[in-house]
N, C-alpha and C positions, 0 to 999 in steps of 0.2 A: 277380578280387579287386576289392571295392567300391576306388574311388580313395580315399575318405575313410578307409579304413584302410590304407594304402598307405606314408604316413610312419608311423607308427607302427607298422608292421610291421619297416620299415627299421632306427628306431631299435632297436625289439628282436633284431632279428639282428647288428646292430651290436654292441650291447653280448655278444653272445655270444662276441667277440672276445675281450676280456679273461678269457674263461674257458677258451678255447680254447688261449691262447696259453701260460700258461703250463701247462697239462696238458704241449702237443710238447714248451718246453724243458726237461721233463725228461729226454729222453732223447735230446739234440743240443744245440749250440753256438746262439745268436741269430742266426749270420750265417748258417750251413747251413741252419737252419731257413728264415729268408727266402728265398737262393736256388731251396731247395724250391718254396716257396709261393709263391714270384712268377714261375717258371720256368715251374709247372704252369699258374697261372693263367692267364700269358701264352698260353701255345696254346687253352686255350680261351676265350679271348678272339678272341685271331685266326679261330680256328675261328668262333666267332658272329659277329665283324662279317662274316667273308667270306661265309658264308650269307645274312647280312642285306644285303647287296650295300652294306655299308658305304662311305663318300667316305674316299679312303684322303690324307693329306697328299702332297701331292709336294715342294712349296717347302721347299728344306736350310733356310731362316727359321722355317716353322712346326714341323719336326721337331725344331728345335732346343730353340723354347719348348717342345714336348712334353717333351722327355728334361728341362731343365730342371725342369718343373713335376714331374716324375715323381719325378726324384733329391730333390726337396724334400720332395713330399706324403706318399712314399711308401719310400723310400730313408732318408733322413735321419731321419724321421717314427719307422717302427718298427727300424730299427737303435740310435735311443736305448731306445726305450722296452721292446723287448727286453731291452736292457744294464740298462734298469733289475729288470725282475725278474730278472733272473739275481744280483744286488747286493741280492735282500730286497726290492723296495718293494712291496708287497700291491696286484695290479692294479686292487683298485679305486679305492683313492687317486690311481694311473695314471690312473683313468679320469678322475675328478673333478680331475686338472689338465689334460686334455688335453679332459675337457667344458668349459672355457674357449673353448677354439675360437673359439667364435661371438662372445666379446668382444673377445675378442686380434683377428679379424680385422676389426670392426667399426673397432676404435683404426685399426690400419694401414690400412685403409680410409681414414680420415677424413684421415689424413694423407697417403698416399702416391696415395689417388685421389679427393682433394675430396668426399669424400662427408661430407653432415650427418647429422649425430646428433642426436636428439629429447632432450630432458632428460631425460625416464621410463627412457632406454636406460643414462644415464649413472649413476644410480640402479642398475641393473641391475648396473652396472660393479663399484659399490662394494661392494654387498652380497656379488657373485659371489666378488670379491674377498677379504672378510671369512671366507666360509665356507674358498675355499680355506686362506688363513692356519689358519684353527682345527683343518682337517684336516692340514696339514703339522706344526706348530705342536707339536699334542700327540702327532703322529705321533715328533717326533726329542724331544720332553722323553719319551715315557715307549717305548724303544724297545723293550724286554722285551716291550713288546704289538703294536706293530704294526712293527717292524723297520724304520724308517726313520732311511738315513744321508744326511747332505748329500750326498754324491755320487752315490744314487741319485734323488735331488730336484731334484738339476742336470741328469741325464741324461733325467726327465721333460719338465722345462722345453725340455730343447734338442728334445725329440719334439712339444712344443705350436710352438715356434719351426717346423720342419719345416712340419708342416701346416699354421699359417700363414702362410708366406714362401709354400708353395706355393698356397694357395687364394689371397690374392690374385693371384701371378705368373699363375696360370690366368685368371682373370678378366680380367687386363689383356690377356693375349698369345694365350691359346688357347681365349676365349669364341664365336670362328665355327666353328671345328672341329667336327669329327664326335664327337660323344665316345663313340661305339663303336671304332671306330679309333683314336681317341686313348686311350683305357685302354690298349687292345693294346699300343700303344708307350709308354706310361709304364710298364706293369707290366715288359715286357721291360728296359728299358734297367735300372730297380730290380734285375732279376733278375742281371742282368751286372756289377755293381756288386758284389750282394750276394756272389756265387761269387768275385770277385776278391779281395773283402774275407775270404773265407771259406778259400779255398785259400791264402790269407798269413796268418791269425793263429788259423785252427783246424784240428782235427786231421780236420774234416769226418767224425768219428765218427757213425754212427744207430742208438740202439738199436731195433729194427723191433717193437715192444711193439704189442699191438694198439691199446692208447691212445694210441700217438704215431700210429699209422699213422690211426686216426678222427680225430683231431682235425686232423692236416695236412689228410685230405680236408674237413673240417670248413671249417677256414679257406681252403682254397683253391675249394670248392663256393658256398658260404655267404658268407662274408666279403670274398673276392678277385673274386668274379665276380657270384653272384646281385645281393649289395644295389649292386652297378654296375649290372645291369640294372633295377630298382628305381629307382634313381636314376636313370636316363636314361628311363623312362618319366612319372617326376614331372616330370623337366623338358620333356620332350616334349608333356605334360598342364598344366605350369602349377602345379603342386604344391611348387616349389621352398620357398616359404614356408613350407609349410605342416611342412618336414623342419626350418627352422631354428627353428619355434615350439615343436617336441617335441624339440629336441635335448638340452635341458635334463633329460630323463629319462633320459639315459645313464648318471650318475654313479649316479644310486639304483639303478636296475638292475641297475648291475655292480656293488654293492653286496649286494644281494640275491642275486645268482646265485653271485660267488669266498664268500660266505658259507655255502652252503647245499650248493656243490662244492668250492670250495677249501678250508672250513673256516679263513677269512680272520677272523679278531678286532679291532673297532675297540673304542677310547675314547668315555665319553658325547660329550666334546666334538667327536671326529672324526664322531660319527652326527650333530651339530648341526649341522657346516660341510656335511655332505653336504645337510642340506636348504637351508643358507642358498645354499649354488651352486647349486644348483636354481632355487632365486627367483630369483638375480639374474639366472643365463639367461635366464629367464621371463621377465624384464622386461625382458630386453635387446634380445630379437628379438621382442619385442610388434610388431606391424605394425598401422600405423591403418586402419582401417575407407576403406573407399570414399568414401561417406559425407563423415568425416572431411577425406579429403585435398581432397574436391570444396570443402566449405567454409574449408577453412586458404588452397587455392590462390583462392579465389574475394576473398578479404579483399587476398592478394597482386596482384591484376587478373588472374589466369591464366582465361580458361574453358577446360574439360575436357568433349567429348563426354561422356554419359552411356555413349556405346557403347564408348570408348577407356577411360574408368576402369575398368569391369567386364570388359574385354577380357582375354584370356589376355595378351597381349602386355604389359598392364599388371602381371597378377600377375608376369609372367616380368622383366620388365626393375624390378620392386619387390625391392632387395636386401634381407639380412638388416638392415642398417643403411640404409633406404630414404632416398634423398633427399627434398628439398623440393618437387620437384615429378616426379611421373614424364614420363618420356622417350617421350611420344607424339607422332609428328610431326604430329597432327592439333590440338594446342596450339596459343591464338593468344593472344596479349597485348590486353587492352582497348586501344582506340584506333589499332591499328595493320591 
């Protein structure tokens, strides 16, 4: 597979998710469904790192930030967002608050690990902002059409919260990791969580429909393992950007897709906020040109190798909310 279609493969298997997901809970509980699907994934998981002679954690510190980031990214993450469609919210309005992502974690970013934001991102912010409102908005004023209640709107929020507590906490605690190995163990610990959750407040019912049985392999082929490997090729290639530039295309997408399979019905206004969150993603993970940074940092006295800016190591340590100067240790300051 060409690398340049590589994130946008990602993103479209991604958003297969919200199509997937609620076809299983038709025929089981949110919490059985997860343990399913984070159970299965988990072994084949383990199975491909251990093939790939994966660096497995030893240190009880680093396991811990694993299970950590897992119970957050992954646990917390779709056991809301489950609870939400099972409560009505139409997954793609799901999708278009949890395609915030990349700005919710840009904010915590900026806060919680000194990272700067460009003005164009903050732009990015507002507009991203503005569409979700119009999608919510006209979501619970006219609910006859699109079945939205505050408590499945809450339950969204706490699933974007999820994924972002957990993508930062990754970043800080479990960015040297193996992250073939490290899935293996976030997806397990997710899975043990989810059956305990599952075995106390459901009847762990499955109805074995051929459509639940497709879609679980679905989400656990597809969703649970492929776009992890996908994504650890990106990162292993340097492409990490290039996933948070298109991430922005999720919400249209799963728009498109619960529309055409779920027979999902929005409001004019909800099809306007799906594309104003689209822009503001768009502008929010804009990344500056090479180019760009060589001259912003050259004004500030930084010189930049020509071979360290265009370096993989540069793309890879350039976040979605990039700082002011990338973290090349071959940077030297005028005069010194």
């Amino acid at each position: 597979m060409s690398t340049a279609l590589r994130p946008f493969v990602f993103v479209l298997l991604w958003s297969t998710g919200y199509v997937a997901g609620p076809l299983a809970l038709r025929d089981t509980g949110p919490f059985t469904l997860l343990a399913l699907r984070f159970g299965l994934a988990a072994v084949g998981l383990v199975v491909l790192a251990v093939a790939g002679r994966a660096v497995w954690p030893r240190d009880p510190r680093a396991l811990g930030h694993l299970a950590v980031a897992g119970l957050l990214s992954q646990a917390v993450q779709f056991a809301a967002l489950y609870d939400a469609i099972t409560v009505g919210v139409p997954a793609a309005v799901i999708a278009v608050i949890v395609g915030m992502m990349p700005i919710a974690t840009a904010i915590a970013g900026r806060y919680l690990l000194a990272e700067v934001l460009a003005p164009l991102q903050w732009v990015g912010f507002g507009v991203g902002f503005a569409g979700v409102v119009l999608v919510v908005g006209s979501g619970l004023a006219q609910t006859a059409v699109m079945h939205l209640t505050p408590l499945g709107v809450a339950l969204a929020l706490v699933g974007l919260a999820g994924i972002t507590a957990g993508t930062v906490y990754q970043k800080r605690f479990c960015a040297a990791l193996d992250v073939r190995s490290g899935a293996a163990v976030q997806t397990g610990v997710a899975a043990l969580v989810m059956l305990v959750l599952a075995r106390g407040v459901e009847p762990m019912h499955v109805v074995a429909s051929s459509s639940f049985v497709a879609a679980l392999a679905w989400l656990v082929v597809v969703n649970s393992i492929v776009t992890m490997l996908l994504l650890f090729l990106m990162i292993r290639d340097g492409e990490v950007n290039r996933v948070a530039t298109t991430f922005y295309l999720i919400p249209p997408v799963s728009a498109v897709m619960t529309a055409l399979v779920l027979h999902d019905r929005f409001t004019p206004l909800a099809l306007a906020g799906f594309v104003l969150a689209a822009v503001g993603v768009a502008l929010a993970t804009r990344l500056p040109r090479a180019g760009h940074v060589r001259r912003r940092d050259r004004r500030a006295g930084i010189r930049w190798p020509r071979r360290c800016v265009n370096s993989q190591l540069a793309d890879t340590e350039r976040s979605t909310w990039y700082p002011r100067t990338l973290r090349c240790p071959t940077a030297t300051k005028e005069g010194t």
